[in-house]
C-alpha positions in Angstrom: -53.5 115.3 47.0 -51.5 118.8 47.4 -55.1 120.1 48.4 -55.7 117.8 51.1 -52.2 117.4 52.5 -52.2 121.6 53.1 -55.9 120.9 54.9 -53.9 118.5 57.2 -51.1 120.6 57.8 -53.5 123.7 58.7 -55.5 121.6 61.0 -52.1 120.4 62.9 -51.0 124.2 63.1 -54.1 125.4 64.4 -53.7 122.7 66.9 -49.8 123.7 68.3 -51.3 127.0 68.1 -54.2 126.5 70.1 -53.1 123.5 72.3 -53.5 125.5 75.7 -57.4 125.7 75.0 -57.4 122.4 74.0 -56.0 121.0 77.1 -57.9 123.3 79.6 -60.9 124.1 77.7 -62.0 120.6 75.9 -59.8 118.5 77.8 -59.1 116.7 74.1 -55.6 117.3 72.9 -52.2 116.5 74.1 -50.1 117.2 71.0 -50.6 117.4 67.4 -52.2 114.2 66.1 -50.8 112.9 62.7 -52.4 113.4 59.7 -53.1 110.8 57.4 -54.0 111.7 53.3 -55.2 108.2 51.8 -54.9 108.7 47.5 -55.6 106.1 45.0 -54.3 102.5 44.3 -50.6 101.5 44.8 -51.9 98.8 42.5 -52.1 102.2 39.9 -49.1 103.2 40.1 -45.4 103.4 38.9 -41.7 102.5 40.5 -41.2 106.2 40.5 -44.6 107.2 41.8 -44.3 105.2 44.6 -40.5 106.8 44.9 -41.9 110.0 45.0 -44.5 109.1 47.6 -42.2 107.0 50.0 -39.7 110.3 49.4 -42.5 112.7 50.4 -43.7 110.3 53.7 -40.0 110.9 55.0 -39.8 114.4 54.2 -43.0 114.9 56.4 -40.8 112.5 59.8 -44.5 111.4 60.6 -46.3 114.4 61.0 -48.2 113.5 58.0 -48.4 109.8 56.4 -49.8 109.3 52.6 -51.4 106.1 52.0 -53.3 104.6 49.4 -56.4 102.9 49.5 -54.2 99.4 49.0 -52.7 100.5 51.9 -55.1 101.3 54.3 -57.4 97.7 52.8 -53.7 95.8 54.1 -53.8 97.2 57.5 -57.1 97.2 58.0 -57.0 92.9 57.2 -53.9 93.1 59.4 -55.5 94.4 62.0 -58.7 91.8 61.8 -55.7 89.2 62.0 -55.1 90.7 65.3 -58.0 91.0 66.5 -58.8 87.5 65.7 -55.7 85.9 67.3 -56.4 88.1 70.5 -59.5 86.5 70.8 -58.6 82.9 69.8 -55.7 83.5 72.9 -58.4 84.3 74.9 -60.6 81.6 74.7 
């Protein structure tokens, strides 16, 4: 995790750093985008794990989020729930 939370973090620095080429160059960037590092099962692990990860998500004030696969399976149904009452409105 430590590994791919310091890929993140380079990739957002080389972005502030080169945000002027960005913008005029590939016309892609704005700011930074957040990172996102999805680990294992919440379902895995323990009050003080979870702690520590919910700890470590605050520490980074959204520039990074750490999610587990549990996670990322609820907001994806969350967001077919959406989808599906969009359409349902629009019929």
């Amino acid at each position: 995790m430590t590994h791919a939370e310091q890929q993140v973090l380079d990739w957002q620095g080389w972005i502030r750093q080169n945000i002027a080429y960005l913008r005029y160059e590939a016309n892609l960037v704005m700011n930074a985008p957040q990172g996102l590092v999805i680990i294992g099962q919440r379902s895995q692990m323990n009050t003080d794990e979870i702690r520590r990860l919910n700890e470590r998500n605050l520490n980074m004030r959204g520039r990074l989020q750490i999610i587990t696969f549990d996670d990322l399976s609820l907001r994806f149904s969350q967001l077919i729930h959406n989808m599906e009452q969009v359409n349902a409105a629009a019929v």
